[in-house]
PAMIMI-577206 format. One record per residue (C-alpha): x, y, z; residue in one letter; residue number from 1. Coordinates in Angstrom, 2 decimals. Example, Ala and Ser with C-alpha at 12.3 -4.5 7.8 and 13.67 -1.06 7.14 Angstrom:
<sebas>
<seba X="12.30" Y="-4.50" Z="7.80" rest="A" nr="1"/>
<seba X="13.67" Y="-1.06" Z="7.14" rest="S" nr="2"/>
</sebas>
This chain:
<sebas>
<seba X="78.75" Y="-5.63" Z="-5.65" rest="X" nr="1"/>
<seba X="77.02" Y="-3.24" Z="-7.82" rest="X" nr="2"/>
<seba X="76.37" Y="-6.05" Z="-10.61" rest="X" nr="3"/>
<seba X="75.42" Y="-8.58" Z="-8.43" rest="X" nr="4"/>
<seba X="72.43" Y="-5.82" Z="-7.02" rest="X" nr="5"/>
<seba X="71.30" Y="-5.38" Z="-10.37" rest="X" nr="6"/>
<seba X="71.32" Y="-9.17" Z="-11.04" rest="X" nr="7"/>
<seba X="69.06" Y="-9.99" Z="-8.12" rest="X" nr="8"/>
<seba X="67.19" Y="-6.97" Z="-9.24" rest="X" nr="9"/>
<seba X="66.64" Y="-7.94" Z="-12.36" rest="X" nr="10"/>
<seba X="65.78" Y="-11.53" Z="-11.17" rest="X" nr="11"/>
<seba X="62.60" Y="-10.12" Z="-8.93" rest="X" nr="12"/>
<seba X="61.44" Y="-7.93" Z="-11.40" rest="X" nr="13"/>
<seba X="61.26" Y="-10.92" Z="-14.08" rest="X" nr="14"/>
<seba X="59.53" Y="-13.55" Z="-11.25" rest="X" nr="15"/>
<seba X="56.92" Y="-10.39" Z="-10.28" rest="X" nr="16"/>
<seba X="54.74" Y="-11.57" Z="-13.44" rest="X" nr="17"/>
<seba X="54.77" Y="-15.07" Z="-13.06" rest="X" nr="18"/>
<seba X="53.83" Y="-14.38" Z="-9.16" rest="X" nr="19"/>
<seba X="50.74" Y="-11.88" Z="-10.08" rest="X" nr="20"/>
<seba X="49.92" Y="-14.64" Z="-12.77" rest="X" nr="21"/>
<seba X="49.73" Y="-17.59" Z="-10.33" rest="X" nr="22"/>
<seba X="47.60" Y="-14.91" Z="-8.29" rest="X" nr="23"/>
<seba X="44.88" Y="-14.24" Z="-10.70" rest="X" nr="24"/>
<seba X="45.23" Y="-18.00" Z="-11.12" rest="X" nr="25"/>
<seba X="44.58" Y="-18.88" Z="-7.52" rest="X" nr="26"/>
<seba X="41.91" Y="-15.80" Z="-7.19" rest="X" nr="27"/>
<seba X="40.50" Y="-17.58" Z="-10.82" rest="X" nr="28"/>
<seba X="40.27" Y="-20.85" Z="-9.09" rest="X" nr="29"/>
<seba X="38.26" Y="-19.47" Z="-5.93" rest="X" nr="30"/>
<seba X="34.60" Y="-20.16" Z="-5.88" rest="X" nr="31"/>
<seba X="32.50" Y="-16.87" Z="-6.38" rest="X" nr="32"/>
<seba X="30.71" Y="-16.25" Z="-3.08" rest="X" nr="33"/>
<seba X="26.50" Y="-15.84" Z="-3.90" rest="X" nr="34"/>
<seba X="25.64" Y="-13.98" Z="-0.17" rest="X" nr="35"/>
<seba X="21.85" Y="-14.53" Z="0.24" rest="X" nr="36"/>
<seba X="19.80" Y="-12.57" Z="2.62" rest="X" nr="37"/>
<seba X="16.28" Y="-13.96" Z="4.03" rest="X" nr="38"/>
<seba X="14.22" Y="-12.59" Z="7.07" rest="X" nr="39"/>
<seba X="12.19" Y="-15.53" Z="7.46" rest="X" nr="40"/>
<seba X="13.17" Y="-18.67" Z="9.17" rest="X" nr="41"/>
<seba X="15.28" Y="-21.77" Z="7.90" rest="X" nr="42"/>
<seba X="11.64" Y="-23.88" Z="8.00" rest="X" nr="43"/>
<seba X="10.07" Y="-21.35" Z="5.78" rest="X" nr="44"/>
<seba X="9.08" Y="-22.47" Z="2.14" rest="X" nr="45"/>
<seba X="11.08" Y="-19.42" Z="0.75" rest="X" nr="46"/>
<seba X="14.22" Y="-20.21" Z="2.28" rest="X" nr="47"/>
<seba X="13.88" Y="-24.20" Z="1.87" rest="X" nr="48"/>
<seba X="13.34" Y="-23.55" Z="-2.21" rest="X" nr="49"/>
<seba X="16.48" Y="-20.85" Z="-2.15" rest="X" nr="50"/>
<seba X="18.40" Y="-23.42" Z="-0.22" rest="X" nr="51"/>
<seba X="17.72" Y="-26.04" Z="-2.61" rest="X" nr="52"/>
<seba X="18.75" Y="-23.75" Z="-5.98" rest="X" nr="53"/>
<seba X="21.85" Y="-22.86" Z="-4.34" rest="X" nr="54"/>
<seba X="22.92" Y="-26.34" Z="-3.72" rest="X" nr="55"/>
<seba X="22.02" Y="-27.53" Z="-6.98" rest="X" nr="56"/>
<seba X="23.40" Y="-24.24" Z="-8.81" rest="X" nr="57"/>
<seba X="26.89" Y="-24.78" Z="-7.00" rest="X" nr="58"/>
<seba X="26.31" Y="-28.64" Z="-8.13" rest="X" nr="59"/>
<seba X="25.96" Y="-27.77" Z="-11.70" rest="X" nr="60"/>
<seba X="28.30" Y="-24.65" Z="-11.65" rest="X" nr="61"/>
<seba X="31.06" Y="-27.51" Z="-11.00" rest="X" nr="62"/>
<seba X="31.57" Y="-25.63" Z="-6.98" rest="X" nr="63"/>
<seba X="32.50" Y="-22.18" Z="-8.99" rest="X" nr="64"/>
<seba X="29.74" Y="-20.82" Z="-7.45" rest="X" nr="65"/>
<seba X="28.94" Y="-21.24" Z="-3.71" rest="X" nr="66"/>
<seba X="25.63" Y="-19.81" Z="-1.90" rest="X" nr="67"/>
<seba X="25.01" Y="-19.04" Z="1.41" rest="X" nr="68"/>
<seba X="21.93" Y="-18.05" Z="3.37" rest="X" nr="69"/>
<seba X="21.93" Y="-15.79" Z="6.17" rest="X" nr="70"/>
<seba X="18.12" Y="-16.76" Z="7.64" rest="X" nr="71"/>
<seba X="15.96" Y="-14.66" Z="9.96" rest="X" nr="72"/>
<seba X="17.27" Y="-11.40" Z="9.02" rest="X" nr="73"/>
<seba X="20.60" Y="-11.91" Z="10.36" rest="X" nr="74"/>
<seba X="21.91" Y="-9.24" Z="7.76" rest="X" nr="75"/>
<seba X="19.02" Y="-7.84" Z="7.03" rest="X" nr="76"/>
<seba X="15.57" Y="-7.70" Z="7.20" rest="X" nr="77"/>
<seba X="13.75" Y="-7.51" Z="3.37" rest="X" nr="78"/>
<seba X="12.80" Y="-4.15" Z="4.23" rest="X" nr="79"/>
<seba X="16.48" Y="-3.12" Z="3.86" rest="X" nr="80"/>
<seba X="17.53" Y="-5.95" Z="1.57" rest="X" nr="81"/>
<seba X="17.23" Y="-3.59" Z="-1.84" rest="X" nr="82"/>
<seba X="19.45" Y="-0.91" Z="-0.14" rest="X" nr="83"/>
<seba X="21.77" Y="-3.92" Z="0.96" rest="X" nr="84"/>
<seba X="22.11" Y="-4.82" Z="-2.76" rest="X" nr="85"/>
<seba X="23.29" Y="-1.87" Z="-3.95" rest="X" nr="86"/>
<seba X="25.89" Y="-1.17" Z="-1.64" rest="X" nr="87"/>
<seba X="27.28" Y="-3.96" Z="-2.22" rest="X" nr="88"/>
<seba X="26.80" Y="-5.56" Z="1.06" rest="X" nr="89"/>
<seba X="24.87" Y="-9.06" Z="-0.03" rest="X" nr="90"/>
<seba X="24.65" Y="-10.65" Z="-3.87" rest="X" nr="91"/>
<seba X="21.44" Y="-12.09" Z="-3.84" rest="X" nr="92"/>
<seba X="18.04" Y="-11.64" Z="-2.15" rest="X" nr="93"/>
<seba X="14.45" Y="-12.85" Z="-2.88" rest="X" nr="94"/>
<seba X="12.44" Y="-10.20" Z="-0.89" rest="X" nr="95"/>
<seba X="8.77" Y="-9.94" Z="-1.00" rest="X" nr="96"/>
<seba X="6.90" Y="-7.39" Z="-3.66" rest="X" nr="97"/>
<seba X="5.63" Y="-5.01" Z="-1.56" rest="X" nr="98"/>
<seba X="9.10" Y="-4.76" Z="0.29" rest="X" nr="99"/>
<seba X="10.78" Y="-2.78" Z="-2.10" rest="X" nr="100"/>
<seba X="7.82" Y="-0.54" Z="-3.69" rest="X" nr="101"/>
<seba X="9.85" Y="2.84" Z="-1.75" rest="X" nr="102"/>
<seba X="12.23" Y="1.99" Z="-4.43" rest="X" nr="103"/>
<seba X="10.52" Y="0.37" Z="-7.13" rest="X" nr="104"/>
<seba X="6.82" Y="1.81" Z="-7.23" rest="X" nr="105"/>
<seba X="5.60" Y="-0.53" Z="-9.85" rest="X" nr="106"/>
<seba X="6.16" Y="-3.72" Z="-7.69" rest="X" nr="107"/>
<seba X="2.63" Y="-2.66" Z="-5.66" rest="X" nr="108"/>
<seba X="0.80" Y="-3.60" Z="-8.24" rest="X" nr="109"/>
<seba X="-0.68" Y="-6.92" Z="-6.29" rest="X" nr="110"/>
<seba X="-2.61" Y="-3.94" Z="-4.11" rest="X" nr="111"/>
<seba X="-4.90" Y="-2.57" Z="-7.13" rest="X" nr="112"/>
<seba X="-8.38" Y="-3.62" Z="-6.01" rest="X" nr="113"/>
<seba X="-8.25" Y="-4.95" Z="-9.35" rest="X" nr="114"/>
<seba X="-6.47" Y="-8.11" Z="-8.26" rest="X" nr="115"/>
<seba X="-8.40" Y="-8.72" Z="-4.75" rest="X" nr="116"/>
<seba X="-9.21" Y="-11.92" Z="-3.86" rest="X" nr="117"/>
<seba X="-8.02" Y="-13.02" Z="-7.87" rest="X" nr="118"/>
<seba X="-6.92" Y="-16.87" Z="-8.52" rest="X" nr="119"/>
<seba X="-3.52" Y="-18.17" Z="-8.10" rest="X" nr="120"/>
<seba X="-3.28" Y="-18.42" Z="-12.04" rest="X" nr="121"/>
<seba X="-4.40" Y="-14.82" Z="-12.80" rest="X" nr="122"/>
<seba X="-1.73" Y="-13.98" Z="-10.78" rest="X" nr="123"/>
<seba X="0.84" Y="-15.86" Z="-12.77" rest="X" nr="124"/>
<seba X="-0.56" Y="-14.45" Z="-15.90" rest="X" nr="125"/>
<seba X="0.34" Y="-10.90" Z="-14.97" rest="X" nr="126"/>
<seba X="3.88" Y="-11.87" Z="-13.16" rest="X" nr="127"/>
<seba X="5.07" Y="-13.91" Z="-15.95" rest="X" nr="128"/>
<seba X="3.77" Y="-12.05" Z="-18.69" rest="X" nr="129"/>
<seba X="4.51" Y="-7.74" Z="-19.40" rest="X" nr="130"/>
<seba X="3.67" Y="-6.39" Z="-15.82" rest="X" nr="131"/>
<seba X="6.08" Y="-9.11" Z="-14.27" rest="X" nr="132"/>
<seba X="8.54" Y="-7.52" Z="-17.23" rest="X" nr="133"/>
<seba X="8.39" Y="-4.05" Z="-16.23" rest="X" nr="134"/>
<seba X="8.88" Y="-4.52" Z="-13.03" rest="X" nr="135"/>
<seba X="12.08" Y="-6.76" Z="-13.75" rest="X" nr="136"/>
<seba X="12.61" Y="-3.51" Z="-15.26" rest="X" nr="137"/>
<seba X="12.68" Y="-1.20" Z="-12.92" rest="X" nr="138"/>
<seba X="14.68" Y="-3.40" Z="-10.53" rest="X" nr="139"/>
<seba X="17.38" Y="-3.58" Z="-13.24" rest="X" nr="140"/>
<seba X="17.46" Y="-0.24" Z="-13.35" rest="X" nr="141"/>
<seba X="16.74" Y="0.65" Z="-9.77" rest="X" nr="142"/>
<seba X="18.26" Y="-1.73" Z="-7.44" rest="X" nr="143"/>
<seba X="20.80" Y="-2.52" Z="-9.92" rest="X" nr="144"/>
<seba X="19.13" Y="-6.12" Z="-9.77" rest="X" nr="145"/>
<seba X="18.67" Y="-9.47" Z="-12.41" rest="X" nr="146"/>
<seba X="15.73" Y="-11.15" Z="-11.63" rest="X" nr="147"/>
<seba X="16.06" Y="-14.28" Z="-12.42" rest="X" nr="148"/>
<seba X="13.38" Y="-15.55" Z="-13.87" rest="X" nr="149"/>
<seba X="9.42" Y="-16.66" Z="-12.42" rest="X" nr="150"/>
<seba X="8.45" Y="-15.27" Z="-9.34" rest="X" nr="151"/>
<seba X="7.97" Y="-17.18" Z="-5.76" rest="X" nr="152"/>
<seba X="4.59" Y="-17.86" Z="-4.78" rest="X" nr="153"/>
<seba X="4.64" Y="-17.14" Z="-0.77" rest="X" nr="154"/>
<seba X="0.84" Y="-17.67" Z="-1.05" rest="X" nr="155"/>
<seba X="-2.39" Y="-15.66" Z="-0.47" rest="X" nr="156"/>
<seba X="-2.26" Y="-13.49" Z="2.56" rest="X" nr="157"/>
<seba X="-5.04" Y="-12.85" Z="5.09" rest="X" nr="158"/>
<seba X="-6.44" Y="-11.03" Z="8.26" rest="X" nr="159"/>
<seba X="-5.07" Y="-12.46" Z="11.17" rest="X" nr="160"/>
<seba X="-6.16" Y="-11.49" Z="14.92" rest="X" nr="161"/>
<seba X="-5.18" Y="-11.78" Z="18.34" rest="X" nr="162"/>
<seba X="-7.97" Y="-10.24" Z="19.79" rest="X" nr="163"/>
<seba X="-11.43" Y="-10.44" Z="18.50" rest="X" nr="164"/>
<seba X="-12.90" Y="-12.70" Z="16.11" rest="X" nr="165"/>
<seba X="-12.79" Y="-11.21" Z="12.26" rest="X" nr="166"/>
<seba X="-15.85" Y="-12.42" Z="10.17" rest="X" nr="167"/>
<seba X="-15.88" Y="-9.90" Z="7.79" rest="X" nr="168"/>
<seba X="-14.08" Y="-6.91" Z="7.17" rest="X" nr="169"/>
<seba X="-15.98" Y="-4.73" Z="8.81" rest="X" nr="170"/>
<seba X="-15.07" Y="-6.78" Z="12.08" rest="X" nr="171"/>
<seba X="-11.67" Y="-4.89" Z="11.63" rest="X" nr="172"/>
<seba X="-12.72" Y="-1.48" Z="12.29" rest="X" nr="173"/>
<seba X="-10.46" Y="0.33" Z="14.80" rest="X" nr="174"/>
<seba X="-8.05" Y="-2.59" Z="14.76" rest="X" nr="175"/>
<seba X="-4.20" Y="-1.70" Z="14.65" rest="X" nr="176"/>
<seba X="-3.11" Y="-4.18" Z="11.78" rest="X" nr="177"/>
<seba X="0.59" Y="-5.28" Z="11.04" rest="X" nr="178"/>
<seba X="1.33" Y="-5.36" Z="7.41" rest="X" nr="179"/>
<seba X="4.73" Y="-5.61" Z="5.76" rest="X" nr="180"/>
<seba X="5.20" Y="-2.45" Z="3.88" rest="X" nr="181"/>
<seba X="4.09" Y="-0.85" Z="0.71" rest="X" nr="182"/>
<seba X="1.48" Y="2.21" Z="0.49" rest="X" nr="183"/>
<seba X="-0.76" Y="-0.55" Z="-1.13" rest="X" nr="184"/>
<seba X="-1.70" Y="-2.29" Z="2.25" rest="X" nr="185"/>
<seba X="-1.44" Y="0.91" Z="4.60" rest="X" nr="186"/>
<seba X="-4.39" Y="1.99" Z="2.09" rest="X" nr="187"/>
<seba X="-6.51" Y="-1.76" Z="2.18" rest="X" nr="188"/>
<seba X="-6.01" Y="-1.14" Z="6.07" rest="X" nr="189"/>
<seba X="-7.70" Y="2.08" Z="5.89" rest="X" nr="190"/>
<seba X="-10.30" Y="1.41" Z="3.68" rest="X" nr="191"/>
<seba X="-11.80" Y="-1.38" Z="6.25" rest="X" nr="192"/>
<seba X="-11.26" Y="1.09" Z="8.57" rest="X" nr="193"/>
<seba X="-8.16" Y="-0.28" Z="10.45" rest="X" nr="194"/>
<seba X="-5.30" Y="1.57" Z="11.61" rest="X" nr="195"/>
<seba X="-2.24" Y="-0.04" Z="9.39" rest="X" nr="196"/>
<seba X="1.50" Y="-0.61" Z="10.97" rest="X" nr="197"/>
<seba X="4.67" Y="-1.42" Z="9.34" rest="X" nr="198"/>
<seba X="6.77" Y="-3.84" Z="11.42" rest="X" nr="199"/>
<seba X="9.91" Y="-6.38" Z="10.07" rest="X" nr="200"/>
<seba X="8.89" Y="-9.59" Z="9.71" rest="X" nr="201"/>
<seba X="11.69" Y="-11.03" Z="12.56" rest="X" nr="202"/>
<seba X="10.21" Y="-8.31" Z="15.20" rest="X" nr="203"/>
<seba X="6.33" Y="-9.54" Z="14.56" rest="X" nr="204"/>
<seba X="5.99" Y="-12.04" Z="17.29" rest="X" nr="205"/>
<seba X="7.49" Y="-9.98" Z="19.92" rest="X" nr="206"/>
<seba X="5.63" Y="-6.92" Z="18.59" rest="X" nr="207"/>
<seba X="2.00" Y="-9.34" Z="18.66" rest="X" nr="208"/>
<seba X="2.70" Y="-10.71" Z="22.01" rest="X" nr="209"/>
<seba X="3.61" Y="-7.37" Z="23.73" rest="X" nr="210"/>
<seba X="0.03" Y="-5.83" Z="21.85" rest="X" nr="211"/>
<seba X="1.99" Y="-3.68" Z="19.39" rest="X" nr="212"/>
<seba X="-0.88" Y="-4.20" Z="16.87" rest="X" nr="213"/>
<seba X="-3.79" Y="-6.12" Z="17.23" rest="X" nr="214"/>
<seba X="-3.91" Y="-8.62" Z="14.02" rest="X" nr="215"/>
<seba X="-1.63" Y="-8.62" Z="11.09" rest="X" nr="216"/>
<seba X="-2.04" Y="-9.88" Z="7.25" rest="X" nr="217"/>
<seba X="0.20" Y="-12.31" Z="6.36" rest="X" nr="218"/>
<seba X="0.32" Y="-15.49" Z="5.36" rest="X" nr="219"/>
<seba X="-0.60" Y="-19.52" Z="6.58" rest="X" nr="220"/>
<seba X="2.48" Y="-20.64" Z="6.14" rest="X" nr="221"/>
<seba X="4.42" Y="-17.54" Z="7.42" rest="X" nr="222"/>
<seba X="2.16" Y="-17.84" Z="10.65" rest="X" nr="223"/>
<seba X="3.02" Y="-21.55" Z="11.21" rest="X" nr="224"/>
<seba X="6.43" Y="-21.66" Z="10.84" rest="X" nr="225"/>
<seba X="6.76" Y="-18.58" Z="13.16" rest="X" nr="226"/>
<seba X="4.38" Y="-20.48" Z="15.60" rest="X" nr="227"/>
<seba X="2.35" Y="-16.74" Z="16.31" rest="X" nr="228"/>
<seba X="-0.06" Y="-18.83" Z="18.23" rest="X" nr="229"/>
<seba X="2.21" Y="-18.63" Z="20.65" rest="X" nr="230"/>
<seba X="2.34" Y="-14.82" Z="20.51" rest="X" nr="231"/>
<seba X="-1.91" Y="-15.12" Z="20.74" rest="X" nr="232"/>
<seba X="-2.96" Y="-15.09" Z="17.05" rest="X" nr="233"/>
<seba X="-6.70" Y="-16.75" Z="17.68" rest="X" nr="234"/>
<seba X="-8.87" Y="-16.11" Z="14.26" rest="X" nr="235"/>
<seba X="-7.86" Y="-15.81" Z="10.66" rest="X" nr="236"/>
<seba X="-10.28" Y="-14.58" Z="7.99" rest="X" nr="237"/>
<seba X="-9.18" Y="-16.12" Z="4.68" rest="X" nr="238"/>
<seba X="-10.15" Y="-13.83" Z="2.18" rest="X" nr="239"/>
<seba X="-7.22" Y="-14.30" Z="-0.27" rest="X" nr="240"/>
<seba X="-6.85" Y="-10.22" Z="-0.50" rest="X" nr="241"/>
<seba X="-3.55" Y="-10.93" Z="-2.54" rest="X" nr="242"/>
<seba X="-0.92" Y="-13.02" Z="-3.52" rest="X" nr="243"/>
<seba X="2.40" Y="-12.34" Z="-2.03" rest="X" nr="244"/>
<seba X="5.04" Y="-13.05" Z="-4.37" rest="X" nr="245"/>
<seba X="9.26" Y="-13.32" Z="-4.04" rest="X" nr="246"/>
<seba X="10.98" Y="-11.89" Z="-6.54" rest="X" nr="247"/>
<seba X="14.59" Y="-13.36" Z="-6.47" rest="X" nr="248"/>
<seba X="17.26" Y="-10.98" Z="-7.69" rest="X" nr="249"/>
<seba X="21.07" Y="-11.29" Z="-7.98" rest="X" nr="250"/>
<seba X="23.51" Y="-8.05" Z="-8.01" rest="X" nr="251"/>
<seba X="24.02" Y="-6.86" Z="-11.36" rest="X" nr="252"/>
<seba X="27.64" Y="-6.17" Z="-10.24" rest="X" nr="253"/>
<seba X="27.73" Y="-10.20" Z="-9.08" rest="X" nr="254"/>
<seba X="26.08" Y="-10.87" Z="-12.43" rest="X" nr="255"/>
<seba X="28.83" Y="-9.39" Z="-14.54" rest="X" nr="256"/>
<seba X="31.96" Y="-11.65" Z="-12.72" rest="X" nr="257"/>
<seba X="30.35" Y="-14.43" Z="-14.85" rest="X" nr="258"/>
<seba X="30.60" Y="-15.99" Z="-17.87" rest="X" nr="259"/>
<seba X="27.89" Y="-16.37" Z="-20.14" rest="X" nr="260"/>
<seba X="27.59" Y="-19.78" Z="-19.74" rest="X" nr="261"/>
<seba X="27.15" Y="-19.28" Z="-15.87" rest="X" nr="262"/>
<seba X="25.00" Y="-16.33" Z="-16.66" rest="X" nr="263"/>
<seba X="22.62" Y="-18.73" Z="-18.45" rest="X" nr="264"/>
<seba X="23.23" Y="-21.69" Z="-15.84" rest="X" nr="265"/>
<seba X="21.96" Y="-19.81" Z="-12.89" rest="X" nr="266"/>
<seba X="18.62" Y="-18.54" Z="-15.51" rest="X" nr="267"/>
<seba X="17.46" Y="-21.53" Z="-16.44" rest="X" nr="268"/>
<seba X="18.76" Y="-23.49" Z="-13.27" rest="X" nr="269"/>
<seba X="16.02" Y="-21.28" Z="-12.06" rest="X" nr="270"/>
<seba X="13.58" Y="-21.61" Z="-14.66" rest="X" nr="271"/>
<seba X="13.40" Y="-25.77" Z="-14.52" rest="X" nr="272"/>
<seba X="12.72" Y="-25.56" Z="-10.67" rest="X" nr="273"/>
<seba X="10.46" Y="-22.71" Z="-10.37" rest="X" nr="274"/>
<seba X="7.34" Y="-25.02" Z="-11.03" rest="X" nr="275"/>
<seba X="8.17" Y="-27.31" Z="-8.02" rest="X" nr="276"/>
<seba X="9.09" Y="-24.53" Z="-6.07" rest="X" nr="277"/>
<seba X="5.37" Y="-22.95" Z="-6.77" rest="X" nr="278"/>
<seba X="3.57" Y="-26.50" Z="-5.77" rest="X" nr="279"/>
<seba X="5.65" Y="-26.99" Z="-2.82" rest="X" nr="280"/>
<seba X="4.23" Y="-23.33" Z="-1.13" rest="X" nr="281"/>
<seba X="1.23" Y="-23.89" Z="-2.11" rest="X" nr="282"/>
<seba X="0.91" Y="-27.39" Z="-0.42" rest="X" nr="283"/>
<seba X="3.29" Y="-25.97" Z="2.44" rest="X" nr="284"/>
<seba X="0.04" Y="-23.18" Z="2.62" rest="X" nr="285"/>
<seba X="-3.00" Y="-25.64" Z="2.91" rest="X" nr="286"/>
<seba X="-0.52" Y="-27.83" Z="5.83" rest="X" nr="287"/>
<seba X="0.35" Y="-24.31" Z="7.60" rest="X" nr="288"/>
<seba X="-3.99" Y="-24.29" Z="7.54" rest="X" nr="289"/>
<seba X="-4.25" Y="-27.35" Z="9.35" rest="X" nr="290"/>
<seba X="-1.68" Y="-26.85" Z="11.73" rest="X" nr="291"/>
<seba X="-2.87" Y="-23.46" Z="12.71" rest="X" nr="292"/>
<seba X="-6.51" Y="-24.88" Z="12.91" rest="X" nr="293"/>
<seba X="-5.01" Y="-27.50" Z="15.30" rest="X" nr="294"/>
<seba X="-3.06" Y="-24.74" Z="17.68" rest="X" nr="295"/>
<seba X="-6.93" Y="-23.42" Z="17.62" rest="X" nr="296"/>
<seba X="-6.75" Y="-20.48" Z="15.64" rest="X" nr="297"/>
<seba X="-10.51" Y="-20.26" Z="13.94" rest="X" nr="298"/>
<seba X="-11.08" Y="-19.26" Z="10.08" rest="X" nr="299"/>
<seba X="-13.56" Y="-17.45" Z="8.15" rest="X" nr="300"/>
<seba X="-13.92" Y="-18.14" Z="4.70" rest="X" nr="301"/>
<seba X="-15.62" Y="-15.65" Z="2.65" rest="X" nr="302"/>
<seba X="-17.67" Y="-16.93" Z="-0.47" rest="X" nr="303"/>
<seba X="-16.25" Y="-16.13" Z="-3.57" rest="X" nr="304"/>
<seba X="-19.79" Y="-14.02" Z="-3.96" rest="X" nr="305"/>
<seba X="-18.83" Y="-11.96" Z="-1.15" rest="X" nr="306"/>
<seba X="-15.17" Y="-11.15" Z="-2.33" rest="X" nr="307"/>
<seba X="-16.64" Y="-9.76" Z="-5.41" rest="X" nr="308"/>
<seba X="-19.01" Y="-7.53" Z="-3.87" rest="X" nr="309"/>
<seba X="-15.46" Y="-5.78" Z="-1.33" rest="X" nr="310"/>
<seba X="-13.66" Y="-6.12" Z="-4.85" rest="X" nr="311"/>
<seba X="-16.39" Y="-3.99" Z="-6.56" rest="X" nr="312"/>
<seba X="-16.57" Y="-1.06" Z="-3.14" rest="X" nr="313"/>
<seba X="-12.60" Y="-1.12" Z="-3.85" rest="X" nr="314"/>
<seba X="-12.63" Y="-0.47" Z="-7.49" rest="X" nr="315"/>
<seba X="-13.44" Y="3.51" Z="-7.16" rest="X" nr="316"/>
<seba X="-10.87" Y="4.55" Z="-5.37" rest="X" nr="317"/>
<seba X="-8.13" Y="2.39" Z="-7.77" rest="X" nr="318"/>
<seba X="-6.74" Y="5.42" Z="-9.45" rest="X" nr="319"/>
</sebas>
């Protein structure tokens, strides 16, 4: 009886390896799961470009990598995506700049009065060149974070109101204006004499409609896709006070499950579409225009004469 114990022993201790093999083999043969995180909606030109990258990453990665999207903040909201990222809790994101500057300081740098009302390609100088570097940098380092390569345009972001007609920026005195976080736009608020407030992008139209705030700055196309006409957005003025970029990171701990050919797939996956992705906001901005024009909200355009002159009453207090 004894021998025949040890036998069957013996036989489950020698199968134990070849079951943990065919384990790692079956874990091996497991897509890796790429958890994205967006607070803006599925008809948004951010997530329609992320969309697209995951589907043609998991394409080219032969299905070893498969994305998801969780739209409209239904893990989190960008404010909270950073801290999301290093718990753990999501592998990728593509929040805005000015989202993550409690963490990573550097990434306000779209707020120096320096860069008000610049050109689109000014912009892209400093992104893709050292600034856009150091700040990869930092969220290396910080949010334990690979960006992955060129920024996302969202587009130029405005004065929006809901209750009095904006002309100029003195029009804005006194107003309570939404922005979406950073010390950068609490301090542009201020300076035209407006009361800033920080509120998540998937609360704004409830917050608008209820008279939280009294305008916001965002975006054309983040106003038309949320349909805030309907929460009584009336006037825009379009002075182009900054670009608002997407900087799409994955987890460094994701990062590091991959080979170096993936590594280099998802890089210059990224790389090759990051051009379209640019043109497509930037027509999806001048349609989100004309569709807000035809829900009658009414826009100011300041001359590019005029710009200069707020750019030059900014540039003291830069420092």
């Amino acid at each position: 009886m004894a021998a025949d114990l040890t036998r069957r022993q013996l036989a489950a201790a020698a199968a134990l390896p070849l079951i943990a093999a065919g384990a790692r083999r079956a874990r091996a043969d497991e897509p890796l799961r790429l958890r994205c995180s967006l607070d803006t909606a599925p008809s948004h030109g951010r997530n329609i470009s992320i969309t697209d990258y995951l589907q043609k990453l998991e394409a080219a990665s032969g299905g070893k990598i498969k994305g998801e999207i969780f739209p409209s903040g239904q893990l989190f909201p960008d404010l909270d995506v950073g801290k999301a990222i290093i718990q753990g809790q999501i592998e990728m994101a593509a929040p805005g700049s000015w989202t993550i500057t409690g963490i990573v300081p550097n990434a306000d740098l779209f707020q120096l009065p320096a860069l008000y009302a610049q050109p689109i390609e000014t912009v892209h100088k400093i992104i893709d060149g050292k600034a856009g570097a150091m700040v990869a940098g930092d969220i290396a380092q910080k949010l334990r974070a690979h960006v992955l390569g060129p920024w996302l345009d969202l587009g130029f972001q405005n004065w929006y109101s809901a209750t009095k007609p904006i002309a100029a920026l003195a029009d804005l005195k006194g107003m309570k204006i939404r922005n979406s976080g950073g010390a950068g736009q609490a301090w542009r608020a201020r300076f035209v004499g407006a009361v800033p407030n920080t509120t998540a992008w998937p609360n704004v139209a409830l917050a608008l409609s209820q008279g939280t705030f009294d305008g916001l700055v965002s975006t054309n196309e983040s106003l038309a896709s949320g349909k805030l006409w309907e929460a009584g957005v009336k006037y825009c003025l379009e002075d182009h006070q900054f670009v608002g970029e997407y900087i799409p990171m994955v987890s460094l701990a994701f990062r590091e499950k991959l080979s170096h050919e993936l590594q280099k797939l998802m890089t210059e996956l990224w790389a090759a579409n990051i051009p379209t992705y640019r043109a497509n906001m930037a027509a999806a901005q001048a349609k989100a225009r004309k569709t807000l024009e035809e829900h009658g909200v009414k826009f100011t355009d300041p001359t590019p004469r005029q710009n200069d002159a707020e750019r030059q009453k900014m540039l003291p207090e830069q420092e």
